[in-house]
Every structure is written in structure tokens, then in C-alpha cells.
N, C-alpha and C positions, 0 to 999 in steps of 0.2 A: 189447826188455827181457824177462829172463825172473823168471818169479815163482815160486815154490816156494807149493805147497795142500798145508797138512799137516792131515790128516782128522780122521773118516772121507769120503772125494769119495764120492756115492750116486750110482752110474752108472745104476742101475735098480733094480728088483724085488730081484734077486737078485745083484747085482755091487755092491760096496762095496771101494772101493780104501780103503790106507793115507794116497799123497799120491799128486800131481801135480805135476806144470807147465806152464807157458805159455812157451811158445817160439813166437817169429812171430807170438805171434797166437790158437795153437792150441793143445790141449789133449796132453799129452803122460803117458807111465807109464812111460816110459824117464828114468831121469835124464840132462841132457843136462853137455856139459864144461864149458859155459861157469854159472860160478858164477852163483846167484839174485840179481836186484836186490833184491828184497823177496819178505818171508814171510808169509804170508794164513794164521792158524789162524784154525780151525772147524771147523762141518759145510756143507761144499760139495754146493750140489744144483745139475743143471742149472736156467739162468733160467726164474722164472718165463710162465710160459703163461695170458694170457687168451683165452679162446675166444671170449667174447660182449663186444666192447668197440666203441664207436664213437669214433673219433676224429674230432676237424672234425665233432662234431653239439651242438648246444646244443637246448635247449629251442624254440629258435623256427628252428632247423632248420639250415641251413648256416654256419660260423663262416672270420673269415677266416685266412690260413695261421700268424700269428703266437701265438693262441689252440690253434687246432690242436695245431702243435710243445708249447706249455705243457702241454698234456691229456696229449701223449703223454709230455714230460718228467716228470711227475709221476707216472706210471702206472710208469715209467722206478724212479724212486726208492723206489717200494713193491718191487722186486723183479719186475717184470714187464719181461721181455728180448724176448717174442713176443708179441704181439695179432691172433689174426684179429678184423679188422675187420669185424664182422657187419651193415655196411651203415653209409653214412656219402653224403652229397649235396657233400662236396668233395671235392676232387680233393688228396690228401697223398701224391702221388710224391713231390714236395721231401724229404719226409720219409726218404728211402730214400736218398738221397748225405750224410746226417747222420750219421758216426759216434758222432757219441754220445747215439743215439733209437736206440729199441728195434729191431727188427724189424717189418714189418707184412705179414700177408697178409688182399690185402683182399678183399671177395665185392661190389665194386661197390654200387649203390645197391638198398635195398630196392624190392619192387616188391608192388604195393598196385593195387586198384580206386579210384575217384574217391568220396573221401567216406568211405573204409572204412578208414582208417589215419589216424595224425597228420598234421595240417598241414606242409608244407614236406619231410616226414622223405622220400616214396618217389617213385620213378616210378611214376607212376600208368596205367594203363592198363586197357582193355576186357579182358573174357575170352580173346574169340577173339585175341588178340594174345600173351598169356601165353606159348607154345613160341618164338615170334618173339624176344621179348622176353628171354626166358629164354637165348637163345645168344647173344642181342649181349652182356649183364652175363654171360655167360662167359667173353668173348672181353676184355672192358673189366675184369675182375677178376684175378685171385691166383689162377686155379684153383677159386671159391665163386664161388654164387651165394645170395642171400639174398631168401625169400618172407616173405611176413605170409599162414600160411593160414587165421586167425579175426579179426574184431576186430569191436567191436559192430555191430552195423544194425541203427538207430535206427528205421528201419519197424517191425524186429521188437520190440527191445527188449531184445536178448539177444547174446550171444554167437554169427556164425554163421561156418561155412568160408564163403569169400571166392569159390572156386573148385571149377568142379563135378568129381570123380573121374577123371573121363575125359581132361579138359581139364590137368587137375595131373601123370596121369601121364604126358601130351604133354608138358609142359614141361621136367618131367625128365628124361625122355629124352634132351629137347633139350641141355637145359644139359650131361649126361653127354655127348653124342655131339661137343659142343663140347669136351672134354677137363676139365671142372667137375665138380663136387661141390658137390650142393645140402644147405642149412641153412634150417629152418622154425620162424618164429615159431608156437606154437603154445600156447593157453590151453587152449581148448576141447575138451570130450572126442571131438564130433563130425568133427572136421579130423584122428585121429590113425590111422582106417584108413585113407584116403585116400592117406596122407602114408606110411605103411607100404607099402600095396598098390602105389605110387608107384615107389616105389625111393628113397625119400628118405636122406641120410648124413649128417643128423645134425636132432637132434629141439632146439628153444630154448625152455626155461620147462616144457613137457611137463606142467601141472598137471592136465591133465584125462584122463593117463590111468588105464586102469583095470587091475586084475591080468594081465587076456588080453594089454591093449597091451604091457604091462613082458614080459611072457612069448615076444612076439610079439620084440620089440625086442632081448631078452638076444640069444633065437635068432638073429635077423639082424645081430646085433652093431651095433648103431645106436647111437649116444650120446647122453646126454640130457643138458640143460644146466641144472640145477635153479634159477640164477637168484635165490636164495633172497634175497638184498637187494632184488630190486626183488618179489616176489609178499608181502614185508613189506608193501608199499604197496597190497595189494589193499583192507584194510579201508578206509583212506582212498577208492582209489576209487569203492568200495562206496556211502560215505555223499554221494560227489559223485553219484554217478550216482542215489541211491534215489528222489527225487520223482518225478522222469520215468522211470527205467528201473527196475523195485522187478524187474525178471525179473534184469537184470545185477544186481543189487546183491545177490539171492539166489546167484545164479553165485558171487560172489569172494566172497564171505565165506569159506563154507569150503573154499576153497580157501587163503584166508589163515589159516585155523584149522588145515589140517592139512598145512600147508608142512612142517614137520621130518618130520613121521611119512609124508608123501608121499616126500621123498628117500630115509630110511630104506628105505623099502618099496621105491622103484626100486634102491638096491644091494643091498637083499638079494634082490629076486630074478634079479639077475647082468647088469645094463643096465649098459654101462658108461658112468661119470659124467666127464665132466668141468666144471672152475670158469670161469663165467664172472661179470663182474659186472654187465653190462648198462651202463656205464657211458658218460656222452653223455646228452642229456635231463632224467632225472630224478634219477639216480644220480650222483655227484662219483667224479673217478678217480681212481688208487692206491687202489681198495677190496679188489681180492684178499684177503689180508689178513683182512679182515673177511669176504667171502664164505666163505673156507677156514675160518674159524672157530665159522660158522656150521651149515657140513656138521658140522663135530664136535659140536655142540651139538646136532643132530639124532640123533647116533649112529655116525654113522660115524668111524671108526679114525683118529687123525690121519697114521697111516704111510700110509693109503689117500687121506686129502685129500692128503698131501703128492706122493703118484704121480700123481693125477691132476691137479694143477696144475704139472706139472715132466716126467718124462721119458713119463710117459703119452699126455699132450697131444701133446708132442711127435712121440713114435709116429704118433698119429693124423694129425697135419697132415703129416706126411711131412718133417719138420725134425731137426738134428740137434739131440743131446744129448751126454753128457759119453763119446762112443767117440772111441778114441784119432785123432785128426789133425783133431775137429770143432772149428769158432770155440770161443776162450772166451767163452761168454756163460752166466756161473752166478752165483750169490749165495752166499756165506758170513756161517753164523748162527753168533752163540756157544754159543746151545742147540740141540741136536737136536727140529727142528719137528718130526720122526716121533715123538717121545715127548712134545713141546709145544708146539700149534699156534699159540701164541702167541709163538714166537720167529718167525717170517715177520713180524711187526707190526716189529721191531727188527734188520734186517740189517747186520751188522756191516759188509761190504764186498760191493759190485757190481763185476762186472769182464763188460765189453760189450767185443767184438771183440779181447777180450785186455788191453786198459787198465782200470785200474780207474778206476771214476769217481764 
């Protein structure tokens, strides 16, 4: 079937076609001989891109495959065509002979010390195991691997890195030398030269860092995933943790106080951002959406949220976008999201693998 996009198609930054079409399947700028089945106006952006999304994870930790597909159909219908899977305990290859589910690249299972992350969510493992570890969920992922490098210990009472300098930047190497790209949970401001000195490729939540980090980060071009729907949640955690842990509950506060003006502060001084939702656990999916409009509420540009949840992303994970012969898989809005970031909340038409759906 072929379909006629009459624009403006946003191919990127700086490339804005008139129209398209979908021939086979595939994105076209040639008009072809054979007449349109149907006519898609709006403003066409490549599909959405989640960067931080878990499919197959609920609250109490692994879900079976039928919930699974549900999270990712629904993530599906907010406009999101691509999800790295930023760590998930089931196994959703099924997921990938479904033409009409999103895309997914996954980084395998999170990986965590005993005690030091959520119940049921990681592979758990000793330190000295870490580099080991790290190249098998290379080898068993999407090209990502995914760390938790802080999360409370409850000795301490605080937020601490998980893993010692030396040991993190073994691991990474490892996961790199497996042919991976690693991704870091990361709160705390102590886990973020580590994590930098490391060689790490891509920073998750990044609330704790400081001007140097953002500076450090621009330069190395490492991306940073502000998260900003789930660090809304830090005052709640805050008040759960304060009896027994009043050190953690000083930590997130304000960090949940200066969420906007922390994103703010990482795009402007040139880290490049991308949207993800954190979605799985505690967060509900199809929230893009809502994360994107949140970065704008912060400050930043919606032409800028709208690159980075679309052909920015894309860039980065090594996927296509809307160049001519790539899958169709784009969204068409009736309003231009780059001037209203509230038009992603209301997509006029999805079209996955070339079908709309």
C-alpha cells in the first residue's frame, strides 16, 4: 500500500520536507507511479523514542508475556515506535516477530549488589564479578548493558556508589570490548566521576550532578536522561525513608526541589538530553507525553524536546529515522509539537512498519 505525508515530514534539525510516501513499507521523497491508497496530513516526525523504559517489569518484578506485550502496546499508542529497554527480568524477544509492537533494544537485566537495589528488579551479584557479568548481559542484550551505580545502604543510611572506581571502570570496558554500550542508574553525586572516568555512554536520572559533571559530560558528549516523572517521586520517597534514614531523606528532597532547574541547567550547559520515562515499576507507560512536557515546563524549547524524543534519539541508539529508504515508523500530529508540546499527548495517526495502526 502506498500512502501519501503531506507535511511539513521533520527529518531532523535542519531537513524539513514538503511530503512523502510509504512505498513497501519505506519512507520515500520521490513520488512514486503507483497512486496513494490513503492521505496522512500533519506534522510527521520520526516515531517516538523512549530511552529509559522497562517492558515485562511491574512493581514486584518480572510479568508474564501477555502484560508485557500490553505495556509495550500502550507505550505503542502514546507515539513511542522505539524503547531501549533500560533493564527488564523477562525475557520479550516474542515481542520482536509482532508487527504491530513497537521496536525494542534491550540492555538485558539490570545488575545490582545483594541488598542494594529493588527486590526481584536485577542480577544480583558480588563486586569482583562485575567485568564478568558485564560481558555476558552484553552478549544476552541489544548492544546496552544497564548498572544501578548508587542506591541506598541502609548501614550507611544514604545514598552510596555500589561499586568501587577501579572495579566499574573494568566492567565497562568489558561490556565495550563485548561490542556494548553501557547505561547508569545514577542519583548520587558520588557515582558520577566514576561513571565519567569509566567510559560510561549514557548517564539515567543524573540528579546528583554538579556544574564540573555537566561540563565534563557536554565535553565527552554523554547523554543524560533527566527522568523528570519519576524524580517527581523523590519527595514521597523522602517521607518513606525519613524515620530510619533522615541522611536519605535530606538527599532527595532537594533534588526533588530542583528537578526543572537541574534539567534546565544540564541543557544549557550543552549535555545532550534525551526523554526517557522510567516506565515499569512505579511509573504507568505511554508517559512520553508527559515526560516531554515536563522538560518544557522546565525550560527547555519544545522544538528541542521534540529532537530529542524523535530523530536525536534515534541518532544516538544507531536506528533509523525519517532518511529516504528507512522503515516507516513516524507519528503524525495535527499540531506542530515543535511549537506545541502538547500536541504529542493527541497523535492524529501512527504508522509502524509502514501500516498505520
Amino acid at each position: 500500500m502506498v500512502l501519501h505525508l503531506t507535511g511539513p515530514v521533520v527529518v531532523g534539525d535542519d531537513d524539513v520536507r514538503e511530503q512523502a510516501w510509504v512505498v513497501d513499507g519505506r519512507i520515500t521523497y520521490a513520488a512514486p507511479s503507483e497512486a496513494p491508497k490513503r492521505t496522512l496530513d500533519g506534522t510527521v516526525v520520526p516515531g517516538l523514542v523512549d530511552v529509559h523504559c522497562h517492558v515485562g517489569l511491574d512493581s514486584g518484578g518480572a510479568v508474564d508475556p501477555e502484560l508485557a506485550l500490553k505495556q509495550a502496546l500502550v507505550d505503542r499508542d502514546a507515539g513511542t515506535l522505539l524503547i531501549r529497554d533500560a533493564g527488564s527480568p523477562t525475557d520479550t524477544r516474542f515481542i520482536d516477530a509482532l508487527p504491530t509492537a513497537p521496536r525494542l533494544i534491550r540492555a538485558g537485566r539490570f545488575i545490582a549488589r545483594p541488598m542494594r537495589y529493588l527486590r526481584h528488579y536485577a542480577r544480583e551479584i558480588e563486586v569482583a564479578d562485575l567485568p564478568r557479568v558485564m560481558a555476558e548481559e552484553a552478549r544476552a542484550g541489544d548492544g546496552w548493558v544497564k548498572i544501578i551505580a548508587d542506591w541506598i545502604d541502609r548501614e550507611v543510611g544514604d545514598l552510596t556508589p555500589l561499586w568501587p572506581a577501579d572495579v566499574l571502570a573494568e566492567g565497562i570496558a568489558a561490556a565495550h570490548e563485548a561490542g556494548a554500550r553501557v547505561t547508569a542508574h545514577a542519583f548520587a553525586t558520588e557515582s558520577i566521576d566514576a561513571l565519567l572516568d569509566g567510559g560510561i555512554d549514557c548517564i539515567e536520572h543524573g540528579t546528583g550532578m554538579t556544574a564540573e559533571h555537566m561540563a565534563e559530560a557536554a565535553r565527552r558528549a554523554v547523554p543524560v536522561v533527566p527522568t523528570l516523572l519519576q524524580v517527581a517521586n523523590f519527595e514521597g520517597y523522602a517521607a518513606q525513608g525519613e524515620a530510619r534514614f533522615p541522611a536519605y531523606a535530606a538527599r532527595m528532597r532537594p533534588m526533588h526541589e530542583r528537578r526543572f532547574a537541574h534539567a534546565l541547567a544540564l541543557h544549557e550547559a550543552g549535555v545532550p538530553l534525551l526523554i526517557g520515562t522510567d516506565a515499569g515499576g512505579t511509573i504507568g507507560h505511554g508517559a512520553l507525553p508527559a515526560e516531554a512536557a515536563h522538560l518544557v515546563a522546565a525550560g527547555i524549547p519544545a522544538a528541542d524536546v521534540v529532537a530529542m524524543a524523535s530523530w536525536r534519539a534515534r541518532e544516538f541508539l544507531r536506528a533509523p529515522g525519517l532518511e529516504e529508504g528507512a522503515p516507516a515508523d513516524l507519528v503524525v500530529y495535527g499540531e506542530d509539537p515543535r511549537a506545541d508540546i502538547g500536541a504529542l499527548a493527541t497523535p492524529r495517526h501512527i504508522v509502524l512498519r509502514g501500516a498505520v495502526v
